[in-house]
C-alpha positions as CSV (number, residue, x, y, z in Angstrom):
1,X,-24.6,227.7,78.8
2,X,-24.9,223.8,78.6
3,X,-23.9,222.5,75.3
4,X,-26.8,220.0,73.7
5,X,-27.1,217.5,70.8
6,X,-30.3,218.1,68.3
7,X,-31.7,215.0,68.2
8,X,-31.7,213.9,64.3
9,X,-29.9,216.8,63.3
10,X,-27.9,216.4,60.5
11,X,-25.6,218.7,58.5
12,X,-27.2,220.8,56.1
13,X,-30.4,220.1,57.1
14,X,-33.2,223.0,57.8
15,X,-36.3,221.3,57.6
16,X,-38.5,222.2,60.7
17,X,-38.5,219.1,62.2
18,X,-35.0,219.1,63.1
19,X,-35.6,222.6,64.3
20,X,-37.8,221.9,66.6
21,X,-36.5,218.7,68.0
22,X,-36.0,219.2,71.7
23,X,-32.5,219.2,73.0
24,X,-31.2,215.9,74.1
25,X,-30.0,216.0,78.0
26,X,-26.3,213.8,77.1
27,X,-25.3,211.1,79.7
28,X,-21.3,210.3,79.3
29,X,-21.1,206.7,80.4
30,X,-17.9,204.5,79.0
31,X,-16.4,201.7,76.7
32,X,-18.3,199.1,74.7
33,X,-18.3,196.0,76.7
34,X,-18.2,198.2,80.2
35,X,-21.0,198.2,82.5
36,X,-20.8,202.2,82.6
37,X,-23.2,202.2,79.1
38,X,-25.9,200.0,79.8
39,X,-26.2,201.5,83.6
40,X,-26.3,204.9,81.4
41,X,-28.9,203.6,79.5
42,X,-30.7,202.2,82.2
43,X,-30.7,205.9,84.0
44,X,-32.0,207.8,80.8
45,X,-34.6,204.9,80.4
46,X,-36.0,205.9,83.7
47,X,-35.9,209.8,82.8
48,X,-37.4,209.0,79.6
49,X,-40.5,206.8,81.1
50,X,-40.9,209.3,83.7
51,X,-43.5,211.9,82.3
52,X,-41.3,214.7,83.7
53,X,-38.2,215.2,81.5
54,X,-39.7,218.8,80.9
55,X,-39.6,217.8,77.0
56,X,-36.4,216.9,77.2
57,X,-34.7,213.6,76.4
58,X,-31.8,211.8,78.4
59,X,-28.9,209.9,75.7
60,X,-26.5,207.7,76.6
61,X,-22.9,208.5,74.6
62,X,-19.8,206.4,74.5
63,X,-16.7,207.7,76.2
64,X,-13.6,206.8,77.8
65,X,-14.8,206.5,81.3
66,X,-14.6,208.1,84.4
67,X,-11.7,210.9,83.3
68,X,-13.3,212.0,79.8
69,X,-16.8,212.3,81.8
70,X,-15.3,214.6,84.6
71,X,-13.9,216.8,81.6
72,X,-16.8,216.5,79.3
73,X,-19.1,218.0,82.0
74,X,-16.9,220.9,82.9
75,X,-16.2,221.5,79.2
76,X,-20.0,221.4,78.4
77,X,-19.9,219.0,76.4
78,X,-21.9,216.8,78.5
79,X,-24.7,217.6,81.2
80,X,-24.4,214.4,83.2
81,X,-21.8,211.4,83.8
82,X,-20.7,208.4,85.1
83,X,-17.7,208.5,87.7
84,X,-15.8,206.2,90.3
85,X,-15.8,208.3,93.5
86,X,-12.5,208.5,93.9
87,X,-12.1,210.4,90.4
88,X,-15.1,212.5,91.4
89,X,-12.6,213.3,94.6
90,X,-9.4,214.5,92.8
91,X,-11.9,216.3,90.1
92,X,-12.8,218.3,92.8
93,X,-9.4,218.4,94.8
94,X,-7.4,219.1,91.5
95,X,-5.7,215.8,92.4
96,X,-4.2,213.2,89.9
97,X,-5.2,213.3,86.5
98,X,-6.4,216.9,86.9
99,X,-3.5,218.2,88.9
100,X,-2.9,220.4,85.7
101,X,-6.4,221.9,85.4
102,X,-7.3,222.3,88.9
103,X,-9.8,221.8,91.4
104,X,-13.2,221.2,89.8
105,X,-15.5,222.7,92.7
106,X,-18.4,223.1,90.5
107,X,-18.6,219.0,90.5
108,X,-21.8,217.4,92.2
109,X,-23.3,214.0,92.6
110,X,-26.7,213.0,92.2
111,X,-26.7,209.4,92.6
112,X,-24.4,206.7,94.2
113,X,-24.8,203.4,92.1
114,X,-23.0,199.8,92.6
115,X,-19.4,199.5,93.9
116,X,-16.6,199.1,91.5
117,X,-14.5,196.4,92.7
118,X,-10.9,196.5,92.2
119,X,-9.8,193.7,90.1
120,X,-6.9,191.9,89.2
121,X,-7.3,188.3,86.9
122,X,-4.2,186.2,86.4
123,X,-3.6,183.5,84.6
124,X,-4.2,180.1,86.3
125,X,-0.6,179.1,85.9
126,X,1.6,181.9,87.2
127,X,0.4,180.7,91.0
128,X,-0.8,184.2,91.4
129,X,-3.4,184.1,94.0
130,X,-2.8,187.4,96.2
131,X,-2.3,191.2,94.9
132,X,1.6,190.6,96.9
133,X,2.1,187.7,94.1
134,X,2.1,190.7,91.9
135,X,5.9,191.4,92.2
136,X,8.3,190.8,89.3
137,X,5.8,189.9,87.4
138,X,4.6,190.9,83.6
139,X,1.4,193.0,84.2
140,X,-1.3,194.9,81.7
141,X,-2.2,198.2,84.2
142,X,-5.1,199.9,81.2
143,X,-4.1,202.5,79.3
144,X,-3.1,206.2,81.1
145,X,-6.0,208.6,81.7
146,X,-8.2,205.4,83.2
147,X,-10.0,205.8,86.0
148,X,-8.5,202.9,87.4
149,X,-5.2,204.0,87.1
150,X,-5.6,206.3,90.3
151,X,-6.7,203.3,92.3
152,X,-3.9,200.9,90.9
153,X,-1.4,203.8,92.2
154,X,-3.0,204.6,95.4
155,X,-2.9,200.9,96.6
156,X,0.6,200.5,95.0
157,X,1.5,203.3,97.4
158,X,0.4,201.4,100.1
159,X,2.7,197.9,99.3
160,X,5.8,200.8,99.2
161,X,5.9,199.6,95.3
162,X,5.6,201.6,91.7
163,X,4.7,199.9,88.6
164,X,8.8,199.6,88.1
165,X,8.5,196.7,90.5
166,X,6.7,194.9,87.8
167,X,9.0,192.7,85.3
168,X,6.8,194.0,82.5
169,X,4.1,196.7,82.0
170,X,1.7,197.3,79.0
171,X,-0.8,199.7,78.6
172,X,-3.8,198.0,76.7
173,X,-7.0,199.1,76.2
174,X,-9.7,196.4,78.0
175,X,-10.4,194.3,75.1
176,X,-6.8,193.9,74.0
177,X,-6.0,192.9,78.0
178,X,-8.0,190.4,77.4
179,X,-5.8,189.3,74.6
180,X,-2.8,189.5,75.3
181,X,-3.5,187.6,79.0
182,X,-4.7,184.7,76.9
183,X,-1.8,184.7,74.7
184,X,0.5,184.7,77.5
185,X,2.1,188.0,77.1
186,X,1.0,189.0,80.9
187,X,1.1,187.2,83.8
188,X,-2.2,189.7,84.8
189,X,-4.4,192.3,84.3
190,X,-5.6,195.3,86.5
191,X,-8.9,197.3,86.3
192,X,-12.0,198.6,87.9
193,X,-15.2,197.0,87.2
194,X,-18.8,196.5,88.7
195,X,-19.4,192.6,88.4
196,X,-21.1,191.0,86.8
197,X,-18.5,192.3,84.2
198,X,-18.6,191.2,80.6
199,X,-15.0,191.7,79.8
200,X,-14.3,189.6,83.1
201,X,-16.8,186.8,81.7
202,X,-14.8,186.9,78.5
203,X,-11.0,186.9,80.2
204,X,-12.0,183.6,82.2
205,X,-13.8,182.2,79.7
206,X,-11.4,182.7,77.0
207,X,-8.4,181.3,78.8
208,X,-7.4,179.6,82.5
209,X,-7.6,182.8,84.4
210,X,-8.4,183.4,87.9
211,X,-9.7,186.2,90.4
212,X,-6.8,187.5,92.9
213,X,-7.4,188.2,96.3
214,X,-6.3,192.0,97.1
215,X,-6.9,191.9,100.9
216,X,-4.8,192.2,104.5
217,X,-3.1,194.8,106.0
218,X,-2.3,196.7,103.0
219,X,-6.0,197.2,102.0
220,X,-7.1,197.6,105.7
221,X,-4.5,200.7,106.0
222,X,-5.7,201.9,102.5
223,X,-9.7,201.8,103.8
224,X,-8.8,203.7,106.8
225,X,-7.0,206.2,105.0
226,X,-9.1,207.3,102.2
227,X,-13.0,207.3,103.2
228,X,-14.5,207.2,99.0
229,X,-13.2,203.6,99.0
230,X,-14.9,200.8,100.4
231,X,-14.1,197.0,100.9
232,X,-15.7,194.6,98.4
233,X,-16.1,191.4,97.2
234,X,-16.5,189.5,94.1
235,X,-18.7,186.3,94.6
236,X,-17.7,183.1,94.3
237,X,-19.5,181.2,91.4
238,X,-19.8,184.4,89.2
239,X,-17.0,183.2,86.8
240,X,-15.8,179.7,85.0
241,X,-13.5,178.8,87.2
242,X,-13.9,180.9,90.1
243,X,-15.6,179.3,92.6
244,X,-14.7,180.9,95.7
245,X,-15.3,184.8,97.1
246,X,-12.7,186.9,96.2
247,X,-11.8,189.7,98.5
248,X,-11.1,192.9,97.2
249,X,-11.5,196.7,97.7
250,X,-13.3,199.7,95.0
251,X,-14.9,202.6,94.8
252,X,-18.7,203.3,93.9
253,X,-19.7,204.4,90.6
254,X,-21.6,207.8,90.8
255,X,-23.7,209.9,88.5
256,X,-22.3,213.5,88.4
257,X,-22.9,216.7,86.8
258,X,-22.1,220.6,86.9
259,X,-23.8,222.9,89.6
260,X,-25.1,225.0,87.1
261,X,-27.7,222.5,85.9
262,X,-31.2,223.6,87.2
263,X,-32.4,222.0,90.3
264,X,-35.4,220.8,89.1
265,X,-33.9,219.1,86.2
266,X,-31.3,217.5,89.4
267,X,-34.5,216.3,91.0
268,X,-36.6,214.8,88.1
269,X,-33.5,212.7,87.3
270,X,-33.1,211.6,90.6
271,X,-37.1,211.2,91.0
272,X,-36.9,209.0,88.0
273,X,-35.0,206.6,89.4
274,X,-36.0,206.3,92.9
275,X,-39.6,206.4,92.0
276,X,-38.8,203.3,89.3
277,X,-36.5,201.6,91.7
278,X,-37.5,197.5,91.0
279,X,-38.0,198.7,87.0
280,X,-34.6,200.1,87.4
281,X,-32.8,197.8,89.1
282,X,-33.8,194.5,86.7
283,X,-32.1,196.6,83.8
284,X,-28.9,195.2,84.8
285,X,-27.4,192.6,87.3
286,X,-24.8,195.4,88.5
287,X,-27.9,196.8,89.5
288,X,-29.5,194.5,91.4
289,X,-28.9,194.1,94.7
290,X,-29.0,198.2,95.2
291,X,-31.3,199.6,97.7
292,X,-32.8,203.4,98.0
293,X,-30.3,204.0,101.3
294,X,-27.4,202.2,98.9
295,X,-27.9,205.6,96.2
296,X,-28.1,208.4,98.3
297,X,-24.6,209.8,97.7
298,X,-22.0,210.6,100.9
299,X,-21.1,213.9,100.9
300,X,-17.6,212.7,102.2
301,X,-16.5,212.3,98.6
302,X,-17.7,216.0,97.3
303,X,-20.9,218.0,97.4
304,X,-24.8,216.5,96.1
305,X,-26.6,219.0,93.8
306,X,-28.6,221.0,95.6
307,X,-31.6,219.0,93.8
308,X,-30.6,215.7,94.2
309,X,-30.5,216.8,97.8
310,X,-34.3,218.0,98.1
311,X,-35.6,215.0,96.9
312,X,-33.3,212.7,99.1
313,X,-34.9,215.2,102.2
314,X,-38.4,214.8,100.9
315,X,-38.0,211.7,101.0
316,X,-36.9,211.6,104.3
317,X,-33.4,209.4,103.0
318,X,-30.9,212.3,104.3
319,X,-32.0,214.3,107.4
């Protein structure tokens, strides 16, 4: 059974209103300053509008990204999420972070969103320009349990280094990365973000920082290998100081949920969105340059909901 919040239930309280009040569908997205939680926002908007929620609200709730959404779903804790692709992978493969727990084959996707681009900013005067200026140098790699961290190892494994072939490593949460790259006590930072990307703005706004390239033979190797990763770039002109493209590599951000939720609640939510698509996509710039083929999830990465995957037939988007 699907665990759900009352909507304006409070403890102690009996009055028949709150009784009554339908059970909110919950949407895990991510951290404040994150593109996960507006995007989250912007999905259950679209439910919402729809007319066919079957009486039951969508609600975006804060979490800790990609990891804590995988686990809230199969905990019931939450009935849909947001997820890079390759975390929806080793969910399902028991692989990385959930080596312990073990495959996760009741995991589906129901929408494929905007590519999460692999980035690393360093500060303009460490003459860090590529991912292989990296070496021996002081680095803030996000705090364990990220959904970036998987990445960060994969294509560490791929330059033959660990994160002992860094001078220095922190573990900082994305708003004190920030920090301590303008105060000089990193050379760099690593994450995973869709861009536009606030806490990007706000790291190359707030000090001389600059986009690194994380491109060649490494990445090319890495591509091949590993099919739920794609190449990317961030666009020159999107950041003070950043005027040129900036090569890179990422996943796609997905939204996921459990097998066991209904089909036809699968296929309102996807409805919602593809049947809103220029509403949805102004809600944010991450958003923007998507197009109905872009969101049809591949089944490469794990399996769509059997919903999802009747409206994508109906509409004639997967054969």
């Amino acid at each position: 059974m699907v665990a759900f919040i009352l909507a304006g239930a409070v403890v102690g309280c009996t009055n028949l209103s709150t009784i009554l009040a339908p059970p909110q569908l919950s949407l895990a997205t991510g951290v404040p300053g994150g593109i996960y939680h507006p995007v989250g926002n912007a999905i259950c908007r679209m439910f919402n509008l729809s007319g066919d929620h079957l009486g039951r609200p969508c609600v975006a709730v804060r979490s800790d990204g990609s990891v804590a959404n995988v686990r809230r779903i199969q905990a019931k804790e939450a009935m849909f999420g947001l997820s890079q692709t390759d975390m929806a992978y080793a969910a399902f493969h028991g692989q990385g972070p959930f080596r312990s727990s073990g495959p996760a084959l009741g995991l589906r996707m129901l929408i494929a969103l905007y590519p999460e681009a692999f980035t690393v900013v360093a500060r303009a005067d460490t003459g860090i320009r590529d991912f292989a200026d990296l070496r021996g140098k002081r680095i803030g790699i996000g705090m364990t349990g990220s959904g970036y961290t998987l990445t960060r190892d994969v294509i560490l494994g791929f330059y033959g280094w660990t994160i002992h072939d860094w001078e220095r490593v922190l573990e900082l949460g994305a708003v004190e990365q920030n920090q301590e790259l303008c105060d000089n006590q990193v050379d760099a930072i690593i994450f995973e973000a869709g861009h536009p990307d606030g806490l990007t703005q706000d790291a190359t706004q707030g000090c001389d920082a600059r986009l690194v390239r994380v491109a060649g033979l490494e990445v090319d190797r890495l591509l091949a290998a590993h099919s739920y990763y794609v190449a990317s770039t961030i666009p020159g002109g999107m950041y003070v100081g950043n005027p040129d493209d900036t090569p890179t590599f990422g996943s796609r951000s997905v939204l996921i949920a459990s097998s066991a939720l209904p089909d036809d609640l699968a296929y309102e939510m996807v409805k919602s969105v593809f049947e809103n698509l220029d509403a949805f996509r102004r809600l944010h710039p991450a958003l923007a340059p998507l197009t109905a083929q872009d969101m049809v999830p591949s089944e490469a990465v794990i399996p769509i909901h059997p919903g999802a995957l009747r409206y994508y037939r109906e509409r004639g988007l997967i054969r």
